[in-house]
N, CA, C and O of each residue as an XYZ file, in Angstrom:
804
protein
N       0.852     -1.192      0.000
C       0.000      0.000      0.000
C       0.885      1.238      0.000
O       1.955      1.286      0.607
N       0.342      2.301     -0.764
C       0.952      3.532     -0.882
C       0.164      4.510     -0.567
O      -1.049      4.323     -0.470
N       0.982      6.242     -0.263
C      -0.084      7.063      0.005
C       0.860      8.151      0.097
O       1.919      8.314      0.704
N       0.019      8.986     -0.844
C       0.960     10.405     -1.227
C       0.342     11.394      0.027
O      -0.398     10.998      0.928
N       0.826     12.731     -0.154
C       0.745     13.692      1.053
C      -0.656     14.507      0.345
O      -0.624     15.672      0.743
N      -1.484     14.348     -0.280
C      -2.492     14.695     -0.633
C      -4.064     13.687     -0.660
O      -5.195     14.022     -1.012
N      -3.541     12.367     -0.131
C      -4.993     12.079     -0.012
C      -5.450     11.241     -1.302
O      -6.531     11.288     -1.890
N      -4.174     10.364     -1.609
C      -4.421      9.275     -2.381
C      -3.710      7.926     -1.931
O      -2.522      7.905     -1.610
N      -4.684      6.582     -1.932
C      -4.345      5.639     -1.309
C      -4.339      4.598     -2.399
O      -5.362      4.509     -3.078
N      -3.497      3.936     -2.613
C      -3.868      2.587     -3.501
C      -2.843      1.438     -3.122
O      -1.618      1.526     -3.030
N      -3.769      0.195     -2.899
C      -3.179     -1.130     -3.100
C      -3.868     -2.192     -3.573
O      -4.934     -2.108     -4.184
N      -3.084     -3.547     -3.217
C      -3.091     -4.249     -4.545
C      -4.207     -5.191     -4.122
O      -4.010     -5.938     -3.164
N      -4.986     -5.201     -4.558
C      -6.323     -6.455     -4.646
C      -6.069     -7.741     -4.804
O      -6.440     -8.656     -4.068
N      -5.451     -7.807     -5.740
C      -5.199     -9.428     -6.113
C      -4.439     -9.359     -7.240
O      -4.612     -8.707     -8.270
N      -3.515    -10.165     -6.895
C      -1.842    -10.365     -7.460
C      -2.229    -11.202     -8.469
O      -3.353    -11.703     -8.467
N      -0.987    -11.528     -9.806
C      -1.001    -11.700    -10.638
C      -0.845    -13.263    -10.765
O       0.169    -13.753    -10.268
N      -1.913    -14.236    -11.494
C      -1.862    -15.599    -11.702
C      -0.872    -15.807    -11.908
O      -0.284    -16.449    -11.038
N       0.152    -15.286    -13.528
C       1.202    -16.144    -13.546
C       2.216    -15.186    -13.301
O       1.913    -14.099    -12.810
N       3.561    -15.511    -13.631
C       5.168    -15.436    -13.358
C       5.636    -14.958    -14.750
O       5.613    -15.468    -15.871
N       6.098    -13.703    -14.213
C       6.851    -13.234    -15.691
C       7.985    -13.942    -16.394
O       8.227    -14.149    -17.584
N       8.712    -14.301    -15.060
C       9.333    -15.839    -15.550
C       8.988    -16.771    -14.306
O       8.360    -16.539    -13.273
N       9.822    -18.260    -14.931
C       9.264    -19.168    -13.795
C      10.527    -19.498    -13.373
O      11.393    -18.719    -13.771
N      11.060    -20.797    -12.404
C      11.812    -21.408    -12.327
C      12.705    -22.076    -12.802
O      13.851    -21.970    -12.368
N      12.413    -22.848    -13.722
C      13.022    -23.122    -15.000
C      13.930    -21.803    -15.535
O      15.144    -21.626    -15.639
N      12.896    -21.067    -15.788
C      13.927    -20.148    -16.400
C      15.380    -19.510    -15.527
O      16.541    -19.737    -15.869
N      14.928    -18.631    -14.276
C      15.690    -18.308    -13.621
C      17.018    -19.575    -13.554
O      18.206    -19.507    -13.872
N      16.296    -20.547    -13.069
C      17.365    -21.841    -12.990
C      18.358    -21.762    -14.098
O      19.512    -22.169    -13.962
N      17.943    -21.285    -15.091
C      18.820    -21.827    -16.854
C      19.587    -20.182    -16.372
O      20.619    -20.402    -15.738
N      19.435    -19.365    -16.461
C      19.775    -18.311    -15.624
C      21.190    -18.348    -14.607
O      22.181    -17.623    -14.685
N      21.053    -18.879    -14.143
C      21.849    -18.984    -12.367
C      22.810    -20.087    -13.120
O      23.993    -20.226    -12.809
N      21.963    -21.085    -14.456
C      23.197    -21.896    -14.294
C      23.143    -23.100    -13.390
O      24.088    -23.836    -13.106
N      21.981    -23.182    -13.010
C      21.831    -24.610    -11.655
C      21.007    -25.811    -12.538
O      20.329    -25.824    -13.566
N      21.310    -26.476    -11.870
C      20.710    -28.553    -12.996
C      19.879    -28.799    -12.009
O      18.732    -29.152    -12.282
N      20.392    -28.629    -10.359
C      20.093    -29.873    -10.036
C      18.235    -29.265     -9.085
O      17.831    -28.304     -9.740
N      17.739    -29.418     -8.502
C      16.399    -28.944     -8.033
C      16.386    -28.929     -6.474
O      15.370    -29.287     -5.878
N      17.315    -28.587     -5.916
C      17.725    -28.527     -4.371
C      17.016    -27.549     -3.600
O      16.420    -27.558     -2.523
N      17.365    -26.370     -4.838
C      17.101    -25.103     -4.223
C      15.867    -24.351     -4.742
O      15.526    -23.233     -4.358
N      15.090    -25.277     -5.880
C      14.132    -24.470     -6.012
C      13.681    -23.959     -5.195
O      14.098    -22.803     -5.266
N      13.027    -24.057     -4.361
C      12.251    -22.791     -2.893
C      12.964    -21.356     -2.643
O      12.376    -20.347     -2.254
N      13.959    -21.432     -2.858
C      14.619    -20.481     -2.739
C      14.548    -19.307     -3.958
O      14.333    -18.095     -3.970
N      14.872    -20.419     -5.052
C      14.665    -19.581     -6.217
C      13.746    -19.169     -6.672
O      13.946    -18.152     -7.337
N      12.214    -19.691     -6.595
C      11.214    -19.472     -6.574
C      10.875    -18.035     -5.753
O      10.308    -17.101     -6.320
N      11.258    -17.990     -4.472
C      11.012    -16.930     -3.397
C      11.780    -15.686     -4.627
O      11.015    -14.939     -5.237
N      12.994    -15.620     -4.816
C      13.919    -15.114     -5.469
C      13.085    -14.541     -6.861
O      13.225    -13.325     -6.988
N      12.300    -15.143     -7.858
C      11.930    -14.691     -8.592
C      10.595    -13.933     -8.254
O      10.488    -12.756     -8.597
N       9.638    -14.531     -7.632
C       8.760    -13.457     -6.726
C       9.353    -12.007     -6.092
O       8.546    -11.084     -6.205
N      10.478    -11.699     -5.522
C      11.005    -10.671     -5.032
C      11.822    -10.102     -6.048
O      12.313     -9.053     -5.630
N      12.211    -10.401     -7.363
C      12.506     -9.799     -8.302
C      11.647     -8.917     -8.760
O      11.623     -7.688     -8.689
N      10.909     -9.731     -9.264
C       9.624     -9.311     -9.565
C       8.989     -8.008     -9.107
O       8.846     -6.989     -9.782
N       8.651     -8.205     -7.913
C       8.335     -7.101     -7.101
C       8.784     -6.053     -7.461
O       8.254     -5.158     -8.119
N      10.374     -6.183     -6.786
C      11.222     -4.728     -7.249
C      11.144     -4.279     -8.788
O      11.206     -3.115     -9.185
N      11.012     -5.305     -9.490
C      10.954     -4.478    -10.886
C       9.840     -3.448    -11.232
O       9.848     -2.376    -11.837
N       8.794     -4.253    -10.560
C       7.351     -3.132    -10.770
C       7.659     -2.101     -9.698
O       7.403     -1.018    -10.225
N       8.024     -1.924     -8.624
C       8.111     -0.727     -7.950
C       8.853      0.251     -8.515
O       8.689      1.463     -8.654
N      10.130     -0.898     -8.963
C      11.390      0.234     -9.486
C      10.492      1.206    -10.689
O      10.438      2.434    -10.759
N       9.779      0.086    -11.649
C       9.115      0.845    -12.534
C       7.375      1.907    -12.874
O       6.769      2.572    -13.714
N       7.319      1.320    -11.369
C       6.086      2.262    -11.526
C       5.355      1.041    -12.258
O       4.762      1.484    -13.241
N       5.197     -0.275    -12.130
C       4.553     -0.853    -13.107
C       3.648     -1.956    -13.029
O       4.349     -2.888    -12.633
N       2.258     -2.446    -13.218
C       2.071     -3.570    -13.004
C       2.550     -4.299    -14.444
O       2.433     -3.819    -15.572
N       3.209     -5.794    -14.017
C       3.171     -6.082    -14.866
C       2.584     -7.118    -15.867
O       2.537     -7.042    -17.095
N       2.108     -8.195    -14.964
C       1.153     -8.960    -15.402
C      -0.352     -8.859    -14.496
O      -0.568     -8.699    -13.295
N      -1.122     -9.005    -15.505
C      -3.040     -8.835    -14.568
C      -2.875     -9.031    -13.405
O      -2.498    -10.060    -12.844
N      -3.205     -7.852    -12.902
C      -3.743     -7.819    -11.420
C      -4.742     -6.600    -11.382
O      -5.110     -6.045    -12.417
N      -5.185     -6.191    -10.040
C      -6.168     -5.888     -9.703
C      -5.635     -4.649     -8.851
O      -4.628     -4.935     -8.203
N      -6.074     -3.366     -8.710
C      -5.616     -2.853     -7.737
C      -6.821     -1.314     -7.391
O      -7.551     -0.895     -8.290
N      -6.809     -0.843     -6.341
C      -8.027     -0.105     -5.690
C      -7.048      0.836     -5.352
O      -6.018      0.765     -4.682
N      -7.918      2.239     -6.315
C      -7.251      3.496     -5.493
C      -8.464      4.277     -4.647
O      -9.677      4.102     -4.766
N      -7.813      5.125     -3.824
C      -8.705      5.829     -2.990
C      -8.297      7.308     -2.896
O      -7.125      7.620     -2.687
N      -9.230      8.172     -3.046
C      -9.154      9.869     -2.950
C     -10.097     10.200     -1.772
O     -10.865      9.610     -1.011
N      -9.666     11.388     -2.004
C     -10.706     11.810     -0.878
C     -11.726     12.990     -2.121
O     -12.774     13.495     -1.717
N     -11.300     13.220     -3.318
C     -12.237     13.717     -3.715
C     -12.022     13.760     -5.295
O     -10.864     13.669     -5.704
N     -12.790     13.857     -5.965
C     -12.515     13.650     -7.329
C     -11.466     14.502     -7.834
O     -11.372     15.565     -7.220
N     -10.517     14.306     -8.936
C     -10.033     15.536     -9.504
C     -10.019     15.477    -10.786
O     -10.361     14.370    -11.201
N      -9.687     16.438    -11.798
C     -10.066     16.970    -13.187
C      -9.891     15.749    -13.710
O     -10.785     15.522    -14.525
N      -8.876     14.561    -13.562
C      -8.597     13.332    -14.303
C      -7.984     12.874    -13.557
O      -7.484     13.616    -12.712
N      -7.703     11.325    -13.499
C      -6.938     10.433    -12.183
C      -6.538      9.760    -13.178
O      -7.123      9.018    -13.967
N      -4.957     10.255    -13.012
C      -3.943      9.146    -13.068
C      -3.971      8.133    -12.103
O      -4.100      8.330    -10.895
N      -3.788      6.497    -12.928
C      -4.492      5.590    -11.863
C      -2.320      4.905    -11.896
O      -1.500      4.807    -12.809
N      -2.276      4.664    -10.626
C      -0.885      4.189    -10.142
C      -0.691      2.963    -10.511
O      -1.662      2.207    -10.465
N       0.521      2.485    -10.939
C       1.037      0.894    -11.881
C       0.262      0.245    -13.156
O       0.402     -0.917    -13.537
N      -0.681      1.343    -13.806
C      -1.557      1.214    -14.285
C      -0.634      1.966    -16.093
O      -0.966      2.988    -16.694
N       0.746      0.764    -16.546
C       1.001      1.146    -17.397
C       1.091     -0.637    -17.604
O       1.732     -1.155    -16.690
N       0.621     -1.508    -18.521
C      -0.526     -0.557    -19.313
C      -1.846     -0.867    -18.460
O      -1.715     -1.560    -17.451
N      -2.872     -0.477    -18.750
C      -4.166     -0.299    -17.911
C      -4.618     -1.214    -18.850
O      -4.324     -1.260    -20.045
N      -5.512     -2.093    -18.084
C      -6.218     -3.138    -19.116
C      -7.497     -2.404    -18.956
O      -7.801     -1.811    -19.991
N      -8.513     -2.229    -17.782
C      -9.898     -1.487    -17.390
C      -9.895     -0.978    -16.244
O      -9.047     -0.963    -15.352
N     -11.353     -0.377    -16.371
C     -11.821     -0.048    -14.926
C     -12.884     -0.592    -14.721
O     -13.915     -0.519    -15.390
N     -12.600     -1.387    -13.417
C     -13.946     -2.419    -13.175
C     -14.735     -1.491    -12.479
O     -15.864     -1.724    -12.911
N     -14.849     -0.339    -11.445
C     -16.117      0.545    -11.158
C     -15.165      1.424    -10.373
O     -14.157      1.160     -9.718
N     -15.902      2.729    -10.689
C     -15.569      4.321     -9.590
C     -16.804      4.364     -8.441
O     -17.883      4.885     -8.723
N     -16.638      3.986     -7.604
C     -17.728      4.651     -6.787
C     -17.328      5.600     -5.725
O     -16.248      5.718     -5.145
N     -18.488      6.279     -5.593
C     -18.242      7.401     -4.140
C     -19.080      7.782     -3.267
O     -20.265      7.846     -3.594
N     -18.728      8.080     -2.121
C     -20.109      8.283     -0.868
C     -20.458      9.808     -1.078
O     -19.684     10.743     -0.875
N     -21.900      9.902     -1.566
C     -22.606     10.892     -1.861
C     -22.825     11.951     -1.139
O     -22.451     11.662     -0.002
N     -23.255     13.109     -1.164
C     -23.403     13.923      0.144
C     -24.037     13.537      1.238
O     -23.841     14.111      2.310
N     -25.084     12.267      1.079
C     -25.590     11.894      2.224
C     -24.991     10.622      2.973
O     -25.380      9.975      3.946
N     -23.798     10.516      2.058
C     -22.838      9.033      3.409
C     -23.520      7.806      2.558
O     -23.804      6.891      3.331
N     -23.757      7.605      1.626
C     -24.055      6.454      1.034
C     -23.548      6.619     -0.215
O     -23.650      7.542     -1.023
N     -22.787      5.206     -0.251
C     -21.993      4.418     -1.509
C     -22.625      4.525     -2.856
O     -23.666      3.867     -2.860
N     -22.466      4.918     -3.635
C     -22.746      4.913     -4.946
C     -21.809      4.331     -6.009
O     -20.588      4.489     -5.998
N     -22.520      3.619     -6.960
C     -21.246      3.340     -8.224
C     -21.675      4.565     -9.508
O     -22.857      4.795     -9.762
N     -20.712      5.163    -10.121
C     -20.757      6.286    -10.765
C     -20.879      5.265    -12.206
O     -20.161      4.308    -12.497
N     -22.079      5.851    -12.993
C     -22.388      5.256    -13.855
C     -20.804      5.694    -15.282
O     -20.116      6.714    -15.271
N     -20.720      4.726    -16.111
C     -19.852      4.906    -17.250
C     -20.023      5.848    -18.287
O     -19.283      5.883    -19.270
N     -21.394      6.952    -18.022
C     -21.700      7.908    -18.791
C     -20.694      8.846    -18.226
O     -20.187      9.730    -18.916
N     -20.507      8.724    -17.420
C     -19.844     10.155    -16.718
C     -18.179     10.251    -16.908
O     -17.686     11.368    -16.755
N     -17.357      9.216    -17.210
C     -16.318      8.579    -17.170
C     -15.929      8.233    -18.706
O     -16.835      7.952    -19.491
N     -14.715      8.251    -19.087
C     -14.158      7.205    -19.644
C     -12.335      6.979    -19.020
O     -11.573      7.498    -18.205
N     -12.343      5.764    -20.119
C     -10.610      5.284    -19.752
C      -9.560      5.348    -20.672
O      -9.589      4.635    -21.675
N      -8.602      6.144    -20.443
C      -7.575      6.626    -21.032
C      -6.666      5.268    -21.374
O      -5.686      5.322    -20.630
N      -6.610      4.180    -22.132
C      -5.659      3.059    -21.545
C      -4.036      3.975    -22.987
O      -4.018      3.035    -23.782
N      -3.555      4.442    -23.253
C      -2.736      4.778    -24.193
C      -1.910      5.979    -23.274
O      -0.840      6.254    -23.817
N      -2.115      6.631    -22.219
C      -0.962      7.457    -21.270
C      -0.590      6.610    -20.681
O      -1.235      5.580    -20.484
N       0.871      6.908    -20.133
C       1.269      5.904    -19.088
C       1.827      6.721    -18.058
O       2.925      7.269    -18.150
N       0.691      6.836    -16.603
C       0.070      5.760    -16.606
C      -1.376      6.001    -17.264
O      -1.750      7.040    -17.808
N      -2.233      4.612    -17.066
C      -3.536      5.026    -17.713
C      -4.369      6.238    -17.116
O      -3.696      7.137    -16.610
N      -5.005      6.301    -17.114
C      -6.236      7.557    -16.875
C      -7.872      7.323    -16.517
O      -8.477      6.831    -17.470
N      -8.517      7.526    -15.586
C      -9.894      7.922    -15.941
C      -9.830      9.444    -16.238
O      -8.913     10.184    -15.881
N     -10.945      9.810    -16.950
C     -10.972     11.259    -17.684
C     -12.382     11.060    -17.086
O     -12.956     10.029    -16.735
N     -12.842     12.602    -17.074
C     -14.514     12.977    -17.335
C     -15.011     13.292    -18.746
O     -14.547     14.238    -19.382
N     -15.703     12.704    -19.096
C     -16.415     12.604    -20.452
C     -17.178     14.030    -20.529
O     -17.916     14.396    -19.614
N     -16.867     15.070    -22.081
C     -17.166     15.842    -22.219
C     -18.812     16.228    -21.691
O     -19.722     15.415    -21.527
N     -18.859     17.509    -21.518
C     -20.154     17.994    -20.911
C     -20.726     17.223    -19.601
O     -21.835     17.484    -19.135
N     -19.682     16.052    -18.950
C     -20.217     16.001    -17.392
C     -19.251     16.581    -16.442
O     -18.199     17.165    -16.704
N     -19.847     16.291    -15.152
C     -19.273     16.901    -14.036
C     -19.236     15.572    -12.696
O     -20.175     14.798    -12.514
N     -18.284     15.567    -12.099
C     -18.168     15.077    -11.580
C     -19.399     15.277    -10.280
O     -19.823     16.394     -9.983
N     -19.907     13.893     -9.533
C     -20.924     14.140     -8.724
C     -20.460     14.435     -7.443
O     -19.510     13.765     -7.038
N     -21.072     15.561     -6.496
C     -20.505     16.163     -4.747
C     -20.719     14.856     -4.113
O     -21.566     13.985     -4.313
N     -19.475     14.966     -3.086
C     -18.849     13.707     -2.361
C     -19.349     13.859     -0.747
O     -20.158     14.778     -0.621
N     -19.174     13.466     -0.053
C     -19.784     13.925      1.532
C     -18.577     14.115      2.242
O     -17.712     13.362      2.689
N     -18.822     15.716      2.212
C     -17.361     16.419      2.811
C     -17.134     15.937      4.342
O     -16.049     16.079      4.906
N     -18.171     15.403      4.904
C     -17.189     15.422      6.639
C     -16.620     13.721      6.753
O     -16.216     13.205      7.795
N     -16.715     13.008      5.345
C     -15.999     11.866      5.949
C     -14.450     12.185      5.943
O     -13.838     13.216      5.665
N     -14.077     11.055      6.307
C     -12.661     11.267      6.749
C     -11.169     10.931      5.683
O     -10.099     11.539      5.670
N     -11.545      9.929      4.987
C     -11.097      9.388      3.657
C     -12.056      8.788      3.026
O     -13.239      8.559      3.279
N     -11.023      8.467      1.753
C     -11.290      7.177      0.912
C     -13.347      7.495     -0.101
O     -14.351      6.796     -0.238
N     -12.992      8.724     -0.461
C     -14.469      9.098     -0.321
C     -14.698      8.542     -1.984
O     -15.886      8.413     -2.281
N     -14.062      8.328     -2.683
C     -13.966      8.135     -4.075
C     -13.011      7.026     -3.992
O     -11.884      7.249     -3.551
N     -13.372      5.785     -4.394
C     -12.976      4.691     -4.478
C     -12.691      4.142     -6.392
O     -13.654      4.262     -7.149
N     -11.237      3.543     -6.993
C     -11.411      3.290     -8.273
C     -10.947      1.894     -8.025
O     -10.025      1.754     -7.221
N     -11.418      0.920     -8.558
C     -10.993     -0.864     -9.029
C     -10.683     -0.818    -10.517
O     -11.469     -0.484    -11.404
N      -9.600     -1.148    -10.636
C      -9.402     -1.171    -11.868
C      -8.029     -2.468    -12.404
O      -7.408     -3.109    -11.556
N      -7.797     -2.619    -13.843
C      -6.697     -4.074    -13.867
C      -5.597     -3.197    -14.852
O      -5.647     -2.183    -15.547
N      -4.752     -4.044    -14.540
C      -3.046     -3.511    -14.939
C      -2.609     -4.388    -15.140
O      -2.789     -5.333    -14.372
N      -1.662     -4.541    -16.490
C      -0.637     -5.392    -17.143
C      -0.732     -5.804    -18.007
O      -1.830     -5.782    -18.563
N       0.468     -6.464    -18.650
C       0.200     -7.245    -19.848
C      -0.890     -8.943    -19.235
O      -0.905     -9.419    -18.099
N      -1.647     -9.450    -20.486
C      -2.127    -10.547    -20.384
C      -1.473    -11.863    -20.358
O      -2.021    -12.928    -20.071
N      -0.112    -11.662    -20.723
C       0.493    -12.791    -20.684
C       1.881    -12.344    -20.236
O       2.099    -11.188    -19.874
N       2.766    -13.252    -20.270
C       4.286    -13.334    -20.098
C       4.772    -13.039    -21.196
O       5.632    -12.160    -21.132
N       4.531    -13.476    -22.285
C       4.999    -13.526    -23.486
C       5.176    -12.252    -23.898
O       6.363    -12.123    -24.197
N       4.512    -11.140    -24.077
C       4.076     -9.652    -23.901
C       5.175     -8.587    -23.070
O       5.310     -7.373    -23.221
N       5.760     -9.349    -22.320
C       6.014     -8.626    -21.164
C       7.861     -8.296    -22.149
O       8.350     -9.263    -22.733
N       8.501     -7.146    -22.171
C       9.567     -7.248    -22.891
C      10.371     -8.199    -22.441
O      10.288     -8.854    -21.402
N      11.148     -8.230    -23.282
C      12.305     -9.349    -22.914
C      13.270     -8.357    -21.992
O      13.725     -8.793    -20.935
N      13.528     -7.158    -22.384
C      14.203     -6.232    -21.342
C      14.265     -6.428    -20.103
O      15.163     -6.521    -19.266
N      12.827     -6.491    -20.122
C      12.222     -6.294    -18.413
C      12.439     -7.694    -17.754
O      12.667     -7.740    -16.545
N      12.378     -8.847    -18.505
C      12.367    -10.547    -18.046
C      13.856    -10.333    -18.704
O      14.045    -11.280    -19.468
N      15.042     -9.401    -18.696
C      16.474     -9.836    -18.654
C      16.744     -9.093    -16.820
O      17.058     -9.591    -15.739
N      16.496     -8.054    -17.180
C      16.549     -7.497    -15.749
C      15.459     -8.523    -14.415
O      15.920     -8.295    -13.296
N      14.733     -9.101    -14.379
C      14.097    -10.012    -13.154
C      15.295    -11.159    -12.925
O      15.766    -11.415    -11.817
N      15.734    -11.856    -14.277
C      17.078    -12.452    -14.096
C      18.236    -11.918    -13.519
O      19.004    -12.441    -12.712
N      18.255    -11.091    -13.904
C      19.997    -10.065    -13.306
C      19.373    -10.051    -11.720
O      20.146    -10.542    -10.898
N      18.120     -9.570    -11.199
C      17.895     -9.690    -10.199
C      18.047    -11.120     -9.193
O      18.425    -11.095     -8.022
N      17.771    -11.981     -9.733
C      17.333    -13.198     -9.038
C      18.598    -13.191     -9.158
O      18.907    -12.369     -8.295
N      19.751    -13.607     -9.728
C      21.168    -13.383     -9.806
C      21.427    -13.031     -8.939
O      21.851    -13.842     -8.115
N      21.335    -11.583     -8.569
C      21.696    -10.694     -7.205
C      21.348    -11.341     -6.140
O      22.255    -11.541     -5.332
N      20.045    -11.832     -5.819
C      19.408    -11.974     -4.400
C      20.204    -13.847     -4.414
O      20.303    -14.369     -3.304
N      20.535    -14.409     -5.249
C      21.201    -15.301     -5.268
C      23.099    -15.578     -4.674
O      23.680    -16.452     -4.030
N      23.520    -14.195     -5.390
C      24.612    -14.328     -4.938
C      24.710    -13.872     -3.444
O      25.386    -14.359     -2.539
N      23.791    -12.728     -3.430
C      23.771    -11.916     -1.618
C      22.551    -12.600     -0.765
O      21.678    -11.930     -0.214
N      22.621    -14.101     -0.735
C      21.857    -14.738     -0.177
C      22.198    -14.204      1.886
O      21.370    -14.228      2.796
N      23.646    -13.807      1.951
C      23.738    -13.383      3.365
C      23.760    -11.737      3.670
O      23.696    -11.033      4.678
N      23.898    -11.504      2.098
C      23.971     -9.679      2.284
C      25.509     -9.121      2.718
O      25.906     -8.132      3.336
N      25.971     -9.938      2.260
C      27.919    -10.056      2.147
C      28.953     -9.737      1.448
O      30.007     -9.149      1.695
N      28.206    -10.509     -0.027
C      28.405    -10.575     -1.211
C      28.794     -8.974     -2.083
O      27.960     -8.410     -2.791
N      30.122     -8.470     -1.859
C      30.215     -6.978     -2.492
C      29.651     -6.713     -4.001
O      28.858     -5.875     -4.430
N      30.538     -7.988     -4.765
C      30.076     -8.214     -6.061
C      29.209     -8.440     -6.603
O      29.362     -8.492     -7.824
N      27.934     -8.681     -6.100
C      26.345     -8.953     -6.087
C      26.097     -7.741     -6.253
O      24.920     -7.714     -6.612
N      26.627     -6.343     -6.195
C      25.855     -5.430     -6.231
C      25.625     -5.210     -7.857
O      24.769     -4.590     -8.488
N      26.570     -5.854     -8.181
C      27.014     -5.464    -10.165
C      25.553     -6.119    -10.874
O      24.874     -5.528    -11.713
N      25.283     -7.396    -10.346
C      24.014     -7.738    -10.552
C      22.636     -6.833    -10.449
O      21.816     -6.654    -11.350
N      22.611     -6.375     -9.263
C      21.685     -5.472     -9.441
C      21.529     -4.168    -10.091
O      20.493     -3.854    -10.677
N      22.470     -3.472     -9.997
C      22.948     -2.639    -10.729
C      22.805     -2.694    -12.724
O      22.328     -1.841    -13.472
N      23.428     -4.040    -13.056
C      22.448     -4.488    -14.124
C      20.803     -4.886    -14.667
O      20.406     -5.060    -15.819
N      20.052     -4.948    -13.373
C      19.139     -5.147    -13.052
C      18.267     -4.260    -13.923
O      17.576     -4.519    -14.909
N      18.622     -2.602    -12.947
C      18.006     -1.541    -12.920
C      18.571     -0.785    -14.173
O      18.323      0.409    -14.341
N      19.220     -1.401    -14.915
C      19.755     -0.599    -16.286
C      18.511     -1.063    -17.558
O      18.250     -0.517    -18.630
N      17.875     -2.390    -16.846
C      17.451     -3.316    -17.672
C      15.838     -2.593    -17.741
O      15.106     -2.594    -18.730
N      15.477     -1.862    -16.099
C      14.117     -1.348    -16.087
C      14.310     -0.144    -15.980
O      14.245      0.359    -14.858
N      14.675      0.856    -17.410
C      15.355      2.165    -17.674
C      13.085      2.449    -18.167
O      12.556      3.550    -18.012
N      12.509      1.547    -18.546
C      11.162      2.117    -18.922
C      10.542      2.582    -17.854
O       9.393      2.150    -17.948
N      10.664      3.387    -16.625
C      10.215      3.618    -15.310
C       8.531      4.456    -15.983
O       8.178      4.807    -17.109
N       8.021      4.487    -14.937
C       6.673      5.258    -15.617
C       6.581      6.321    -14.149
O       6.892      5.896    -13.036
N       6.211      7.415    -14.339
C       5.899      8.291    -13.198
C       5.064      8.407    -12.606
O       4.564      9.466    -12.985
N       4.197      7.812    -11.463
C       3.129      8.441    -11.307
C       2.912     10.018    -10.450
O       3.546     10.164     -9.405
N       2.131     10.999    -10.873
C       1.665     12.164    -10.591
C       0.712     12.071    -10.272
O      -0.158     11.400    -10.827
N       0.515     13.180     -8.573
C       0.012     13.375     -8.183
C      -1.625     14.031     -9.117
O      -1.552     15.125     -9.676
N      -2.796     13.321     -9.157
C      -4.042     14.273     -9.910
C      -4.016     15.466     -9.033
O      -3.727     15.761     -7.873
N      -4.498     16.077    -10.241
C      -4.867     17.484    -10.315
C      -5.905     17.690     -9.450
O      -6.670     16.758     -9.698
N      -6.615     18.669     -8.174
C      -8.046     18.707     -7.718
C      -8.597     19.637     -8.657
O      -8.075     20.312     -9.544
N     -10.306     19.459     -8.071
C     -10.913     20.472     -9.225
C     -10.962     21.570     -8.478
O     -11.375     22.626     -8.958
C-alpha cells in the first residue's frame, strides 16, 4: 500500500496468476541442474519481480488494484496502471454518506498514457462527495498489465534475471560483487513510468 501527502491511497487487490518468468527459467539463468534449491529460487523470482514493478512504476502482469481519494479531480492518473487493461467501477459516498457506483456515462478510460487515466467525459461533471468523511471518499478498481508473459519485454524478463542473480549471490547480504548484478538489473528497467500526483478540481 501507498499514500501520497495529498490524499491518495492505492493497493493491490489481487496479485497476478502467472510469473513473468518461472523457475526453470531463472534456474537456466543462475546456471543450476540440479532442483535442491528451487524454494529459494522461486522466493527469489517473486522478489525480483516485485522490485521491478516498484522500481518501474509498473504492473506487470493482470492484477487488480483499488485506489482511494478523498475527492474527485479533473482526471486520475491511476498508479502501476502502465498498461491499464480497465476499470472495473468508480464509486463514491454521496453527500448523504451512502456508496454509490458512478455510472460509465460520466467517465471514460484513457488506456494509451502511461500511466492510464480515468478522464470525465465531455459535458459532465463530476458528482458532490460527503465532505465530513474522513477518507477514501472516491474509491477506483481497476486491472493492470500485460495478459500474458509472453508480452512482457524481454528487457524487463532480462533485468528479473539479473535480479534473481543478485538476491542469489547476496543470499547473506555479504556478497560486495552482487551489487554489479543489481545494478544491471536496474539498467534493464530504464522504462520507469511516473506516477503524478491528480490534479483537484
Amino acid at each position: 500500500m501507498s499514500r501520497d501527502e495529498i490524499g491518495c491511497t492505492w493497493t493491490l487487490v489481487t496479485g497476478p496468476a502467472l510469473s513473468v518468468i518461472d523457475v526453470v527459467e531463472a534456474k537456466q539463468h543462475l546456471r543450476v541442474t540440479d532442483n535442491q534449491n528451487d524454494g529459494p529460487i522461486a522466493q527469489f523470482v517473486a522478489a525480483a519481480t516485485e522490485e521491478a514493478e516498484q522500481y518501474m512504476g509498473r504492473g506487470l502482469l493482470t492484477q487488480t488494484w483499488k485506489l482511494q481519494l478523498d475527492w474527485f479531480p479533473t482526471e486520475i492518473p491511476l498508479p502501476m496502471a502502465a498498461p491499464l487493461q480497465t476499470v472495473t467501477s468508480v464509486k463514491y459516498y454521496d453527500e448523504n454518506g451512502t456508496q454509490q457506483t458512478l455510472a460509465t456515462t460520466y467517465y471514460g478510460t484513457d488506456t494509451v498514457s502511461r500511466p492510464g487515466k480515468v478522464v470525465l467525459k465531455p459535458d459532465q461533471s463530476w458528482p458532490g462527495v460527503q465532505s465530513d468523511r474522513r477518507n477514501g471518499r472516491v474509491e477506483i478498481v481497476y486491472v493492470v498489465g500485460f495478459t500474458d508473459p509472453v508480452l512482457v519485454p524481454e528487457r524487463i524478463k532480462q533485468g528479473i534475471r539479473q535480479y534473481v542473480a543478485y538476491l542469489d549471490l547476496d543470499r547473506d547480504g555479504l556478497e560486495i560483487q552482487a551489487a554489479q548484478a543489481r545494478q544491471a538489473a536496474e539498467r534493464c528497467w530504464s522504462d520507469r513510468v511516473v506516477w503524478t500526483p491528480p490534479v483537484w478540481c
